[in-house]
NUROKE-536137 format. One record per atom (N, C-alpha, C): x, y, z; residue in three letters. Coordinates in steps of 0.2 Angstrom, whole numbers, plus 5000, padded with zeros to 4 digits. Atoms other than C-alpha are relative to their C-alpha. Layout:
<sites>
XYZALA;...
</sites>
This chain:
<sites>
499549965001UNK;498350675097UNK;500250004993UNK;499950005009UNK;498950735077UNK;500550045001UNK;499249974999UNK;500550745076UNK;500350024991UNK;499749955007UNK;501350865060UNK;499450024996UNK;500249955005UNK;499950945059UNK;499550004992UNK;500450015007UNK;498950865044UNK;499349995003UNK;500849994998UNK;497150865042UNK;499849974993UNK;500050035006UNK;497150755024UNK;500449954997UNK;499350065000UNK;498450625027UNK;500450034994UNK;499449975002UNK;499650735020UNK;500050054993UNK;500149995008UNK;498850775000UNK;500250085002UNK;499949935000UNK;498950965006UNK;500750004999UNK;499050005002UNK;500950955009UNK;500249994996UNK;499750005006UNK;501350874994UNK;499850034994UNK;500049965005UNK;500450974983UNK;500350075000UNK;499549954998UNK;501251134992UNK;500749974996UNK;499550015001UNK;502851044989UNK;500350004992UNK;499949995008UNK;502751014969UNK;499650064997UNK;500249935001UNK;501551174967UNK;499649974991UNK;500250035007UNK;500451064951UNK;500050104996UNK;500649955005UNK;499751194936UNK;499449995003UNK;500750014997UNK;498251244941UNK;499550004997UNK;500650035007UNK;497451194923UNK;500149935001UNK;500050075000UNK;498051004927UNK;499549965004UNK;500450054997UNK;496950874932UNK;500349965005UNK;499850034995UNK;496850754946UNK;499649935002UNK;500550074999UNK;496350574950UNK;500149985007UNK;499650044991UNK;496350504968UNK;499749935000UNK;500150084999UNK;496550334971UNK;499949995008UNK;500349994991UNK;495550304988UNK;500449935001UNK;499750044998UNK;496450174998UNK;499449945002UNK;500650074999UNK;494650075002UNK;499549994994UNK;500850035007UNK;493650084984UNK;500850004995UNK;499850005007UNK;494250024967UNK;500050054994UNK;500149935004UNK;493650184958UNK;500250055001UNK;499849935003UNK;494450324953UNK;499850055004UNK;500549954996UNK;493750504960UNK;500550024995UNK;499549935004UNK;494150654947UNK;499950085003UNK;500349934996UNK;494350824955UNK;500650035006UNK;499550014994UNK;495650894967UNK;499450025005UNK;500449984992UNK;494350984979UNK;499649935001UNK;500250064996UNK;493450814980UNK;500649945003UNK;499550044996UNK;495150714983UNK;500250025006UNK;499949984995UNK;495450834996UNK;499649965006UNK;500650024994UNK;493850805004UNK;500049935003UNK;499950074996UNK;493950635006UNK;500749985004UNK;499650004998UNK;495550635009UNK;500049995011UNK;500149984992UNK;495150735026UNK;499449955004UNK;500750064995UNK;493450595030UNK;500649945001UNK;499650054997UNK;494950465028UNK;500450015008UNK;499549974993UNK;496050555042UNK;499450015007UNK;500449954995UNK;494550605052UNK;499849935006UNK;500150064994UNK;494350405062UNK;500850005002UNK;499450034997UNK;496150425067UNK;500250015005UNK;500149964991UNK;496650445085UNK;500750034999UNK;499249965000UNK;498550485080UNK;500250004994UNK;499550015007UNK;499550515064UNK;500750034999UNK;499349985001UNK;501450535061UNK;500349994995UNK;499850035006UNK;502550545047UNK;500849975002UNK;499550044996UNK;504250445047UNK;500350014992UNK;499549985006UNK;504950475029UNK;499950034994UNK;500349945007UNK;504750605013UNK;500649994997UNK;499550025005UNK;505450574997UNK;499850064995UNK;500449965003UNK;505150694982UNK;500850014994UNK;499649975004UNK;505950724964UNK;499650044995UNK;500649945005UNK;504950824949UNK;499649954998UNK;500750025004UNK;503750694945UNK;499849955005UNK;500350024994UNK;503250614962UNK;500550045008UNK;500149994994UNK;503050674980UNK;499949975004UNK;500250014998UNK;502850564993UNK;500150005008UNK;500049994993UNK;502650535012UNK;499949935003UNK;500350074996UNK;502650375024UNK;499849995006UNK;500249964993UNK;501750385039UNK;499749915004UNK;500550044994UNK;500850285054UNK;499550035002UNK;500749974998UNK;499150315059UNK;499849935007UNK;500350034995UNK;498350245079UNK;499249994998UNK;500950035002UNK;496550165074UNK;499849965002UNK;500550064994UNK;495550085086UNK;500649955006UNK;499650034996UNK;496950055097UNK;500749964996UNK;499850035003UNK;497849995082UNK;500750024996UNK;499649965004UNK;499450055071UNK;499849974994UNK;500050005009UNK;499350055052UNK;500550044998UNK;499449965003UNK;500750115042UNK;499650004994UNK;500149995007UNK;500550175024UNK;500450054998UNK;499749955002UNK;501050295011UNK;499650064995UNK;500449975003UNK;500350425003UNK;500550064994UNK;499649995005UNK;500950504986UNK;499650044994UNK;500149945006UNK;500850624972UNK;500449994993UNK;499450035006UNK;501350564955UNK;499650034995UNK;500049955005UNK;501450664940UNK;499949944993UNK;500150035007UNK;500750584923UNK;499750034995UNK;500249955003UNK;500750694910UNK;499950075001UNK;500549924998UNK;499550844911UNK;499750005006UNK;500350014995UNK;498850764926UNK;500249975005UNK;499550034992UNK;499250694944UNK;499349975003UNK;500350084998UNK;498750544953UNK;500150015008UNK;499850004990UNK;498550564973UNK;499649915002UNK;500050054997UNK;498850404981UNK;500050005008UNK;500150024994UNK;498350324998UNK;500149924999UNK;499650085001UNK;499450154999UNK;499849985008UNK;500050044994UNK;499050035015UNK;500449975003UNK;499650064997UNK;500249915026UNK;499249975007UNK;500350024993UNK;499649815041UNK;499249974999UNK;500850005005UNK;497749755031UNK;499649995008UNK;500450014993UNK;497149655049UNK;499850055004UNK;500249924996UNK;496949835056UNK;499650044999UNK;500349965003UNK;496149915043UNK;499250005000UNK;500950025001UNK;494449835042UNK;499650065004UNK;500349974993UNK;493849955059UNK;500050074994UNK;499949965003UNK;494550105049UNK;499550014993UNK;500349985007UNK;493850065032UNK;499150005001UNK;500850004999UNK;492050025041UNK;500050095001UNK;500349944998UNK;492050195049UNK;500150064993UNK;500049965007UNK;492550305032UNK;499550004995UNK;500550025005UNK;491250205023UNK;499350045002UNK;500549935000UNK;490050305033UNK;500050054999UNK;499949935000UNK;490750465033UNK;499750034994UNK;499949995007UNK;490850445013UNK;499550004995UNK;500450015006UNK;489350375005UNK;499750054998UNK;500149945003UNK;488750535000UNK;500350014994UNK;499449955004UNK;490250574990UNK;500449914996UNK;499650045007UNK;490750414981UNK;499649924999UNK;500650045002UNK;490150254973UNK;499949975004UNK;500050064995UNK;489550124982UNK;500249944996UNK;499750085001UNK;490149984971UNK;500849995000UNK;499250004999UNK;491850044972UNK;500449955007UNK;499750034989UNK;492149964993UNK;499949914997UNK;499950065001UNK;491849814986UNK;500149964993UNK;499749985005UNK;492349684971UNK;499550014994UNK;500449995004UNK;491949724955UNK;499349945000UNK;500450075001UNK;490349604949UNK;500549974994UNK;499750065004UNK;491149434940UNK;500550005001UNK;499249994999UNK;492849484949UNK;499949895004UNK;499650074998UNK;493849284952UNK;500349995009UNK;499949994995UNK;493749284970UNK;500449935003UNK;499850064997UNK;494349104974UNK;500750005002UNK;499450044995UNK;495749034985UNK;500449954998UNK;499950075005UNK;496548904974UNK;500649965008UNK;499550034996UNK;497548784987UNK;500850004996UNK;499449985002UNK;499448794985UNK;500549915000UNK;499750055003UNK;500448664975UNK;500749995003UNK;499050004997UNK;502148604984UNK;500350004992UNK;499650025005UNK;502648554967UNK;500350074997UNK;500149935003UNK;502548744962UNK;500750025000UNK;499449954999UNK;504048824960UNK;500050075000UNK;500149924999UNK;504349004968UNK;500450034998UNK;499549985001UNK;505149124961UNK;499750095002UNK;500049915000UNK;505349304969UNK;500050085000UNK;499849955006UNK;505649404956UNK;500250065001UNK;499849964997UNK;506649514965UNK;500450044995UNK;499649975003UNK;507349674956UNK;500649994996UNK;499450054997UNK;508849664948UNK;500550075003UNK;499649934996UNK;510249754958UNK;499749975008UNK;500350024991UNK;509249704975UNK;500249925003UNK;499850044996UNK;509949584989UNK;499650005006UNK;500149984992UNK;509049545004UNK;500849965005UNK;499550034995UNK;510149535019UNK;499749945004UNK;500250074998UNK;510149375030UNK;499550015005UNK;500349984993UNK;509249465045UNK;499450044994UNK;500649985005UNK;507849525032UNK;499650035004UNK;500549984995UNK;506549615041UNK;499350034995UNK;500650015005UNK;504849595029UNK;499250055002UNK;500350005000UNK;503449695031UNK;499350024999UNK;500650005007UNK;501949655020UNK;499650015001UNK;500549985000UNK;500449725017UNK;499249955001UNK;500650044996UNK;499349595024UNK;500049965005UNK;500050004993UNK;499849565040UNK;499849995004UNK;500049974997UNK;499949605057UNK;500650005004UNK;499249984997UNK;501849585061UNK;500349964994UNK;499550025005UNK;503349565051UNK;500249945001UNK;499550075001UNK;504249425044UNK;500650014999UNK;499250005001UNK;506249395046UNK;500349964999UNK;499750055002UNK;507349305039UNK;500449994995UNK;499950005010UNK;508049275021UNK;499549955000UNK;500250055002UNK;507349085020UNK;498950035001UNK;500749974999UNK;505549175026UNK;499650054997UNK;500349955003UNK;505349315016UNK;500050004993UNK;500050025006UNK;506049245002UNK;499549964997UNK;500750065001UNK;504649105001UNK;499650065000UNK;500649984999UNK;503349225007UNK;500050054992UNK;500149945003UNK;503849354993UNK;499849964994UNK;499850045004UNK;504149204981UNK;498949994997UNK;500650034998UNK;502149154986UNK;499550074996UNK;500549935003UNK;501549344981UNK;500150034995UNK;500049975009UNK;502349354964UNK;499649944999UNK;500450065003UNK;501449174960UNK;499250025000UNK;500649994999UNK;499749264967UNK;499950074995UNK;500249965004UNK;499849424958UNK;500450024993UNK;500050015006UNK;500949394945UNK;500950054998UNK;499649955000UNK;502249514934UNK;499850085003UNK;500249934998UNK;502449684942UNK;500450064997UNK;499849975005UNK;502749834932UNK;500150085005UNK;499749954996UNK;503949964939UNK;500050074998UNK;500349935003UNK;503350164939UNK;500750055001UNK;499549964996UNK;504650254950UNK;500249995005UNK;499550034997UNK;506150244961UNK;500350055002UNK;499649954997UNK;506650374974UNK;500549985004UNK;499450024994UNK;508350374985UNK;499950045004UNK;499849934996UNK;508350475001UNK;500549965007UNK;499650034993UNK;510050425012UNK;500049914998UNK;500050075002UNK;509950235015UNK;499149994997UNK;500650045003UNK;507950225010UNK;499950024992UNK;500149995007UNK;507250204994UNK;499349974998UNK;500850015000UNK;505350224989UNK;499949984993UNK;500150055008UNK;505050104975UNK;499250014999UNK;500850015002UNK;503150134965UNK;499949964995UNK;500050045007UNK;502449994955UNK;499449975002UNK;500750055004UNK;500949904948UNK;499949935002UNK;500150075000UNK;500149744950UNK;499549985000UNK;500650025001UNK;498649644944UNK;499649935003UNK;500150064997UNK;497549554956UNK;499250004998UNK;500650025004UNK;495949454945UNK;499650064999UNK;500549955003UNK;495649604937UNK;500150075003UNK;500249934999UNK;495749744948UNK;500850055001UNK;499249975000UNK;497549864948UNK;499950025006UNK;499549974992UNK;498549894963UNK;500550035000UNK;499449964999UNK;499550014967UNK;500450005005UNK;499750014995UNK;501049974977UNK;500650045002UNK;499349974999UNK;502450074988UNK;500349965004UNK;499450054998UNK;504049984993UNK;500350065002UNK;499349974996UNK;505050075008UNK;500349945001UNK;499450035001UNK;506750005006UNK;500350015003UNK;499549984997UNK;507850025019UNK;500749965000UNK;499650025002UNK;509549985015UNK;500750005007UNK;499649974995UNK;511049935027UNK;500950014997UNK;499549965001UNK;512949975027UNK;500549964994UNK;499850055005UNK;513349835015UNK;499649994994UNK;500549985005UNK;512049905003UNK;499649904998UNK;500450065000UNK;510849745005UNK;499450015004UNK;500649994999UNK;508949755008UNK;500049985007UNK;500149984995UNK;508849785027UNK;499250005004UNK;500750004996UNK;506949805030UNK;499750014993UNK;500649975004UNK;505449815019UNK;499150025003UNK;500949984997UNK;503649905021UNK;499650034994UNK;500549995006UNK;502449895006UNK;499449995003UNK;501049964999UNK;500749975006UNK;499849994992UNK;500450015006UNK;499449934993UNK;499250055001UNK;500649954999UNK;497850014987UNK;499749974993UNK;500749994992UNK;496249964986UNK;499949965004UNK;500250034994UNK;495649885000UNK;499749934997UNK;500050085004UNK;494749744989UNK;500349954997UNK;499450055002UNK;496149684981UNK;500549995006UNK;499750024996UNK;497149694996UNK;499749945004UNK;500450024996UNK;495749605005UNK;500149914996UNK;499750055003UNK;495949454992UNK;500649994998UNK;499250044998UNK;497649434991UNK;500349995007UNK;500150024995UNK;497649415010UNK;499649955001UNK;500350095001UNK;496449265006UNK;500549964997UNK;499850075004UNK;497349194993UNK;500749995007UNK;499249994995UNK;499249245005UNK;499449955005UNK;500350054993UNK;498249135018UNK;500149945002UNK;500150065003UNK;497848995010UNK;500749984999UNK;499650035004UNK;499548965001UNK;500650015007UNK;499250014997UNK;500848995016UNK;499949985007UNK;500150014992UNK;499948915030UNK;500649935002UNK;499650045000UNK;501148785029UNK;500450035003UNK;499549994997UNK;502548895035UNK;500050075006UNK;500249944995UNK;501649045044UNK;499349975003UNK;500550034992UNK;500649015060UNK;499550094997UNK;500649954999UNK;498849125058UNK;499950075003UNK;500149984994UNK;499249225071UNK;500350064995UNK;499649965002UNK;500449325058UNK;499150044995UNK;500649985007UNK;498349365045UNK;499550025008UNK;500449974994UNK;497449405065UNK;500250065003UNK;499749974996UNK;497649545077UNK;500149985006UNK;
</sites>
């Protein structure tokens, strides 16, 4: 069952919705490769092989000012839910269409079967990482000091509800989310803020972040409660190999206080 109607996890509506130039360029960041693709009529198209292994897809929130358009959706795959986001972001002369991921332990099924649909139409070194990329696990130092470099102006609430894009159920709590988030700026580092939309109580933050080499694109739905203090969180990343290794290294460094079961389906 496809529910609203989409047939390209969304890219067709949002460029409806901001109407580009029809001289401007276009770059699509695939959700499973590291490479680039330049072209709208081929963003589309893969767009539509991404959406074509899914048994359901629904959207759940839409944000939009003059220089991004986005969309948050859940998608049923192999019995499974995955949340993401998918986005249209204005730079310059040209526009960036994005497919962001949550939930990674879900994805593998999904990212196998598009890999067939695809190879035709994109590289093949992109699915996996680059050559000489720094793929190691480093064990995690108690002595280390966390810091969760959380925005400034942002508060989580005590009842926090966490849920990170590598996965497969959410984390609650302040003292839980705070460690864990504490754990994902140590692994990727500073992260470099693009855009920041409000709709109501949510708010869809886009930012940057470098994992040994390769860039990720990250969206942060923020939902905010009655006492303006961070309520929920659901960040999706892109692409699929760096999510793929920062789920290693996130493994390795928080088995101390997350049980396995939270990186399995």
């Amino acid at each position: 069952m496809i529910q609203n109607k989409t047939k390209d996890m969304f890219v067709t509506e949002l460029l409806n919705q901001l109407s580009p130039a029809k001289e401007d360029t276009y770059s699509f960041k695939h959700p499973f490769s590291h490479i680039s693709t330049d072209g709208l009529e081929k963003a589309t198209m893969l767009s539509e092989l991404i959406q074509t292994p899914v048994e359901e897809i629904g959207l759940t929130q839409s944000f939009q000012n003059e220089e991004v358009a986005a969309v948050c959706w859940y998608v049923k795959i192999n019995q499974h839910k995955v949340q993401g986001v998918t986005a249209l972001v204005k730079e310059e002369n040209s526009w960036e269409i994005r497919i962001m991921l949550n939930s990674f332990p879900a994805t593998q099924f999904w990212r196998e079967k598009v890999h067939a649909l695809s190879k035709e139409l994109m590289d093949e070194a992109g699915w996996e990482f680059p050559a000489g990329t720094d793929t190691s696990t480093p064990e995690y130092d108690p002595s280390e000091k966390l810091d969760p470099k959380l925005p400034p102006g942002i508060t989580l609430a005590d009842d926090v509800v966490f849920e990170a894009p590598i996965v497969s159920k959410a984390l609650e709590g302040l003292e839980t989310v705070t460690t864990a988030i504490g754990h994902a700026s140590a692994v990727y580092g500073p992260r470099e803020y693009k855009h920041k939309i409000m709709s109501g109580p949510f708010i869809l933050s886009l930012w940057n972040v470098n994992i040994s080499g390769i860039k990720v694109e990250a969206a942060n739905l923020i939902q905010m409660n009655a006492e303006m203090k961070v309520a929920k969180m659901t960040v999706s990343f892109q692409p699929w190999p760096a999510i793929k290794l920062f789920h290693d290294r996130m493994r390795v460094r928080t088995r101390y206080f997350l049980s396995q079961d939270y990186f399995e389906l």
